[in-house]
C-alpha positions in Angstrom: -20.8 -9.2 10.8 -19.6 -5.4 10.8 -18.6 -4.6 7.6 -16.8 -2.0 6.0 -18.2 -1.2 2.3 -16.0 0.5 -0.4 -18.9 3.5 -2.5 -18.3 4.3 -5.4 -21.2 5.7 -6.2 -21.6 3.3 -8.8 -24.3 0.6 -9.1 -21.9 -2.8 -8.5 -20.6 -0.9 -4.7 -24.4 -0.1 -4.1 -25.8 -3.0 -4.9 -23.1 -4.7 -2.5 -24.6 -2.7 0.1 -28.0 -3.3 -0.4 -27.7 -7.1 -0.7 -25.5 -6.8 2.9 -27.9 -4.8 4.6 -30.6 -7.3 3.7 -28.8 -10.1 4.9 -29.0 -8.3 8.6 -25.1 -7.2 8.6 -23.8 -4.1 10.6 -22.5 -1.7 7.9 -20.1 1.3 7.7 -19.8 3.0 3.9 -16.7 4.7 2.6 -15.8 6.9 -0.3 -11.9 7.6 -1.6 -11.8 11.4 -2.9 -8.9 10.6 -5.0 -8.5 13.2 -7.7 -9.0 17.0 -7.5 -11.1 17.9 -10.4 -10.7 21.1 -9.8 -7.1 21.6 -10.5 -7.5 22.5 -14.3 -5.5 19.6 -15.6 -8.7 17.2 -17.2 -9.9 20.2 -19.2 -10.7 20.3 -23.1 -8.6 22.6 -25.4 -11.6 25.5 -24.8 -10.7 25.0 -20.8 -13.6 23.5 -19.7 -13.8 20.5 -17.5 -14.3 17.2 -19.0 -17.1 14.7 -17.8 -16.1 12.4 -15.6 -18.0 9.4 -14.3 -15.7 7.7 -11.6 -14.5 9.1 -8.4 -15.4 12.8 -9.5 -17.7 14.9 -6.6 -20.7 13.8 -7.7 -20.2 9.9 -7.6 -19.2 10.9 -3.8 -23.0 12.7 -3.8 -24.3 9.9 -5.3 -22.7 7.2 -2.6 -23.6 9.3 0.3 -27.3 9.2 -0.9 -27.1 5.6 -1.5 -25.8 4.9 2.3 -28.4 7.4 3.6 -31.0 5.3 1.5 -29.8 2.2 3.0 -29.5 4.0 6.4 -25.5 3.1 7.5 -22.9 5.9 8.4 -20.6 7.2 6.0 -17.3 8.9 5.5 -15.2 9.7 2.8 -11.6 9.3 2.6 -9.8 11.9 0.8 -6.8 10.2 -0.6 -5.8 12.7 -3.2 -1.8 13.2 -2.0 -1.5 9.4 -1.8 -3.4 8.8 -4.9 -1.3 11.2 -7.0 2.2 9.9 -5.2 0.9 6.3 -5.9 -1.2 6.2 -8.6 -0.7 9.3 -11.2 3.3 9.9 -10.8 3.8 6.0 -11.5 1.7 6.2 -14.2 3.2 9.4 -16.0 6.9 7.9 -15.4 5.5 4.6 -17.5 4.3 6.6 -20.2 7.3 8.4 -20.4 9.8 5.4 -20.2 8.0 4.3 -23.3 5.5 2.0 -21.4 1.9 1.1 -21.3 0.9 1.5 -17.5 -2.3 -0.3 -16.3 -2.6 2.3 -13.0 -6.0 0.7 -12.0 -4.3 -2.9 -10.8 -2.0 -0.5 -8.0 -5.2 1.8 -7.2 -7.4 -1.4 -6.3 -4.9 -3.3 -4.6 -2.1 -0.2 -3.2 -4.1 1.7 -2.4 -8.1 1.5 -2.6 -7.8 -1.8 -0.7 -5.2 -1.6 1.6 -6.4 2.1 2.8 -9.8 1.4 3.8 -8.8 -2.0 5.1 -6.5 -0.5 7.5 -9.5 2.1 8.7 -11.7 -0.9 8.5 -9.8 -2.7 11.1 -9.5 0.5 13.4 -13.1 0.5 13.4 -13.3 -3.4 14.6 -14.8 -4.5 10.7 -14.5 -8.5 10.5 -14.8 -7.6 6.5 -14.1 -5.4 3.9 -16.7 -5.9 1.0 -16.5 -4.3 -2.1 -18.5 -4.5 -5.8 -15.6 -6.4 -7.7 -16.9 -9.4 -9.7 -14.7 -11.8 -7.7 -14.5 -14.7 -5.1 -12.9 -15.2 -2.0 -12.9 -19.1 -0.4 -10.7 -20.9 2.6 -9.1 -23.5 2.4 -9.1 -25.5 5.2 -7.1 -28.0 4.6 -4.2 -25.6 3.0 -4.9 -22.8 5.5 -5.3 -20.2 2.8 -7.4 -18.3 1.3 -8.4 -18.6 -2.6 -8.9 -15.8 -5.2 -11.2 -17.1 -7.7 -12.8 -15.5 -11.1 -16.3 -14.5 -10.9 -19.0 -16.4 -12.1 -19.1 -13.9 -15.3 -16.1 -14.3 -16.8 -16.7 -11.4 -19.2 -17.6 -9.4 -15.9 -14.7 -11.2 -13.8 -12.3 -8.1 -12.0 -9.6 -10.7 -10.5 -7.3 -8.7 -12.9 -7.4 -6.2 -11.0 -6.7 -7.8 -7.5 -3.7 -10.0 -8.1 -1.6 -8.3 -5.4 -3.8 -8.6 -2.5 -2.0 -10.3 0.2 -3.2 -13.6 2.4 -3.6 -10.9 5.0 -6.1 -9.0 3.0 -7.6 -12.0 1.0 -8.9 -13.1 4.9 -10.7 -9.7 5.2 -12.0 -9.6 1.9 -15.6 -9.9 0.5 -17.3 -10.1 -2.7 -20.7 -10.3 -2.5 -21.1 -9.6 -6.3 -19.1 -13.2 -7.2 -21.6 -15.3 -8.1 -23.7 -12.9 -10.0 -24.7 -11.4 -13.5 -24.8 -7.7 -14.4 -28.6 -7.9 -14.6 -29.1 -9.6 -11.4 -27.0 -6.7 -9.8 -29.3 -4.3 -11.5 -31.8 -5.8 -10.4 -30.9 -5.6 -6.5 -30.2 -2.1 -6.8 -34.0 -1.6 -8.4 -35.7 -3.4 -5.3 -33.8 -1.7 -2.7 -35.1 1.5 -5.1 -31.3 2.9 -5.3 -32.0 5.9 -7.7 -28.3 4.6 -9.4 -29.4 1.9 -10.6 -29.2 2.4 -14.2 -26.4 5.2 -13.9 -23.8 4.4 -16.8 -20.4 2.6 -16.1 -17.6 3.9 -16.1 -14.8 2.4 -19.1 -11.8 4.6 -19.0 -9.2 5.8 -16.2 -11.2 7.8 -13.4 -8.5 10.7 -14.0 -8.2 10.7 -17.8 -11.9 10.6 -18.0 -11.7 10.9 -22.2 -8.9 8.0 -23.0 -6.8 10.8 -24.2 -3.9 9.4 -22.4 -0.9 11.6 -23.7 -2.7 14.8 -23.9 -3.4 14.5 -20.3 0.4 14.0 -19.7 0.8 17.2 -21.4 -1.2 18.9 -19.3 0.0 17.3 -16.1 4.0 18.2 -16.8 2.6 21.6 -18.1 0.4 22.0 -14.9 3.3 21.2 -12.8 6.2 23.3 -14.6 8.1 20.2 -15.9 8.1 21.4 -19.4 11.6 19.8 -19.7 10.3 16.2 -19.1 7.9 16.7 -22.1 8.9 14.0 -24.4 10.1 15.2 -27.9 10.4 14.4 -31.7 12.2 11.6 -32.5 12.6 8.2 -35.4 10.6 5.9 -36.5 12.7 3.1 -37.6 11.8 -0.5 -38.9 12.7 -4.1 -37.3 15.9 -4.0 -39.8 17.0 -0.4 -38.4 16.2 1.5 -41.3 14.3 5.1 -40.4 10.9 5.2 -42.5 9.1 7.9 -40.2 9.3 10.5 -37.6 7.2 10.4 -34.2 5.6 13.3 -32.2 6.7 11.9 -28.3 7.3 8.0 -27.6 4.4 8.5 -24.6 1.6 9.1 -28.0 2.7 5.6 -28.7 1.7 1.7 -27.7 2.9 -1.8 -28.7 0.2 -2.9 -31.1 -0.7 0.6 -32.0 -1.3 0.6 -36.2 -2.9 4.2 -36.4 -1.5 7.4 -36.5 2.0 6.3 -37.6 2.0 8.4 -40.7 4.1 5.6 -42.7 3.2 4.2 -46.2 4.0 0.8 -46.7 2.9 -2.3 -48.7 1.6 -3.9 -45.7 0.1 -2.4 -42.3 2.7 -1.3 -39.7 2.5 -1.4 -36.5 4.4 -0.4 -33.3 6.4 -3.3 -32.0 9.0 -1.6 -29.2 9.3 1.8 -27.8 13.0 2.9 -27.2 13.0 5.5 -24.3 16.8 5.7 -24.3 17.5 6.3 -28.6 14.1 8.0 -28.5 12.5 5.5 -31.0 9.4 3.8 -32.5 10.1 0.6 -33.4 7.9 -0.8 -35.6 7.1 -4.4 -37.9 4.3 -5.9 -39.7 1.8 -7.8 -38.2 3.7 -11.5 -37.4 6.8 -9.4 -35.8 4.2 -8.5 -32.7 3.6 -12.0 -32.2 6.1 -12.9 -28.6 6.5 -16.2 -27.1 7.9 -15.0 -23.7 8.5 -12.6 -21.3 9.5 -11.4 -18.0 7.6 -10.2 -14.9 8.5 -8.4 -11.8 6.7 -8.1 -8.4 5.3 -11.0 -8.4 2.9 -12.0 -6.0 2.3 -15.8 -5.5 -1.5 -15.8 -4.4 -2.3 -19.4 -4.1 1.0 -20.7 -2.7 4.0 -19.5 -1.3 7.0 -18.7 -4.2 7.7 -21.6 -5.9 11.1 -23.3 -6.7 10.2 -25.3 -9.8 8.5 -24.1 -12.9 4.8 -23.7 -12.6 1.8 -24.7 -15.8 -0.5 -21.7 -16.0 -3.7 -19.9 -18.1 -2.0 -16.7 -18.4 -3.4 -13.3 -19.8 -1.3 -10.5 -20.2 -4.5 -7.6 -20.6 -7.6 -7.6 -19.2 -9.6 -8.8 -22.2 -7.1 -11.4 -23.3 -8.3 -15.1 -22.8 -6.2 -16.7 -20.7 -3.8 -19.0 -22.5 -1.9 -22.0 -21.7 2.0 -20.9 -21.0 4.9 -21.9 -18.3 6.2 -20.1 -15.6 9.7 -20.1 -14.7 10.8 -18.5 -11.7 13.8 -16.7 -11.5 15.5 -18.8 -8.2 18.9 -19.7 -9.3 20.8 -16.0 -8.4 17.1 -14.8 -7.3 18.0 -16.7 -3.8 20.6 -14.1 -2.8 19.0 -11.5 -3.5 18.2 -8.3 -1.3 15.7 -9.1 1.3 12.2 -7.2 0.1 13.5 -7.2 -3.9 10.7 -7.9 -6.1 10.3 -11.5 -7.3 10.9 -12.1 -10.9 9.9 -15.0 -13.5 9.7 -15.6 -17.0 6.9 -17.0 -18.8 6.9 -18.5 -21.7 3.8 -19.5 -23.4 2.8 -22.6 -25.6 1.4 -20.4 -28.7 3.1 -17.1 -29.8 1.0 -14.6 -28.2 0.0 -10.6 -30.4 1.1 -7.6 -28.2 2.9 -8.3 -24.6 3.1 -5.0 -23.9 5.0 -3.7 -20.8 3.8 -1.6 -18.4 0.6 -4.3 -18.3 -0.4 -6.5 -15.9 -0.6 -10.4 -15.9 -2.5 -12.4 -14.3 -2.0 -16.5 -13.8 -4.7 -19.1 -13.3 -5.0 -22.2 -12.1 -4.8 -24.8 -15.1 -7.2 -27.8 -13.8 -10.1 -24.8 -12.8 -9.3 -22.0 -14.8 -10.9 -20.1 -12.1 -8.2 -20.3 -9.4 -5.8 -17.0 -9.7 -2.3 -18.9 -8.7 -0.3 -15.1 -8.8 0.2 -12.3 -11.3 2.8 -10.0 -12.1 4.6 -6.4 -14.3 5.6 -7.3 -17.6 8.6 -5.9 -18.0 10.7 -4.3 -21.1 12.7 -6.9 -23.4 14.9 -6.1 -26.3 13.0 -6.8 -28.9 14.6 -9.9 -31.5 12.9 -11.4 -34.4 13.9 -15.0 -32.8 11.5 -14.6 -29.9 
């Protein structure tokens, strides 16, 4: 087949590429420059640039070496505009709506995906492969194609790929599904990539040190939106009493215990962000514990939207084991609404579960398998009540 291979420089993309080009396939690489490093946003408080070990320059170096290694063409994509419209923006206006964005589920599937697909095609690809940790299988008999977890669960990246359409899922390749990190390693050593021991990358490409809010700062500084800077505000309890004052709602996460400033009998910790009183809402330990919430955008992966309510493993971060719940789709009013509306449902799981925090992704599986992913969705702000 010819292929179209996503580079990131890293070893997973690499490896992808080495095992294709030993199995005989015609390949084409592709990089995405997505963030300017240069603009002297992701600097430390002396102005100097911060590391960074995903889609910076030099994991473009490093992927152009790799394909020169293996002896395919290569281009790079620069994608910055797109990125920052798509990608950054949505992510700065979560924070600051007192949500907890997830902006590498969008890149993946919005934009990642769906831009070198489209090139892919131009250039007469039959695939596009990348180095997720995931499966792709037909179904004959259904006439559709099946997302599935990768073999390492710990490793497993469906998370991150719940919005990929039929369309895309028929495209799609994952050579990486049925393996271990070490065996991946382990490629990239015998095809004598000189990445193949080069660290992973853990946080946001474009935050590169996890300091999430300080880079907001910068950003609205950068840009001259001073005025959009969140400010001071309360810190009140689940009974509405003010015990504290906080610095900006976007320095603050559901589940978040340190850094509160509050002396109490017990630990505290935050349970809602209130954008519109601009309050920290916060409760001890059992009061983060929800049963149920609600998700937009869904995207129905393994059939088309259902009209009854559907059992489901559901994790609601990417390092939550998925957990037994039901989903109930919002189709009583949902059937008149606006043609291209997002699809909604709520889900409501068996076991109270610590810390649904919006502005996450969730991700549904298959219950029989537990491998299958069925659909995914937003989770979406609630009021919070100490019923739920």
């Amino acid at each position: 087949m010819k292929i179209a291979v996503a580079m990131s420089g890293g070893v997973d993309s690499s490896a992808a590429a080495a095992l294709l080009k030993e199995q005989g396939h015609e390949l084409v690489g592709f990089t995405m420059q997505l963030w300017n490093q240069r603009r002297n946003i992701n600097v430390d408080e002396h102005g100097d640039p911060l590391p960074s070990r995903c889609c910076s320059l030099d994991d473009v170096y490093d992927a152009r070496r790799v394909a020169e290694s293996l002896g395919f063409p290569f281009y790079v994509l620069n994608l910055e505009r797109e990125f920052e419209e798509s990608v950054v923006e949505p992510f700065i206006q979560s924070y600051l709506s007192g949500e907890t964005p997830i902006p590498c589920v969008a890149c993946n599937s919005r934009l990642k995906f769906a831009s070198l697909d489209r090139m892919a095609q131009s250039l007469g690809c039959d695939k596009v492969a990348t180095g997720h940790y995931a499966r792709v299988e037909y179904d004959e008999a259904a006439d559709r194609y099946r997302l599935l977890r990768g073999k390492n669960h710990w490793k497993d990246q469906t998370y991150f790929l719940w919005e990929l359409t039929q369309d895309q899922l028929s495209r799609a390749y994952f050579p990486l599904g049925e393996m271990e990190k070490s065996e991946v390693r382990d490629i990239a050593r015998e095809a004598d990539l000189f990445i193949a021991d080069k660290q992973e990358s853990q946080e946001i490409c474009f935050v590169p040190d996890g300091k999430y809010s300080e880079f907001i700062d910068r950003y609205l500084e950068h840009e001259g939106r001073g005025s959009e800077q969140p400010v001071a505000g309360e810190i009140v309890n689940t009974a509405g009493e003010v015990v504290g004052e906080h610095t900006g709602i976007h320095r603050y996460t559901v589940g978040q215990r340190r850094g509160l400033g509050i002396a109490h009998e017990k630990p505290l910790y935050v349970v809602q962000i209130e954008r519109a009183k601009n309050q920290i809402l916060v409760g001890e330990a059992e009061e983060l514990d929800r049963s149920e919430f609600v998700v937009t955008g869904v995207n129905w992966v393994a059939f088309d939207e259902p009209t009854e309510p559907v059992r489901a493993l559901v994790k609601v971060r990417y390092r939550h084991e998925p957990t037994l719940a039901t989903i109930y789709p919002e189709v009583g009013e949902d059937k008149d609404r606006s043609v291209g509306a997002p699809l909604r449902a709520r889900v409501v799981f068996d076991v109270p579960q610590r810390a649904i925090t919006p502005g996450q992704a969730t991700i549904f599986y298959d219950v029989k398998t537990g491998d299958e992913v069925i659909g995914g969705g937003w989770i979406v702000k609630q009021s919070f009540s100490l019923d739920q």
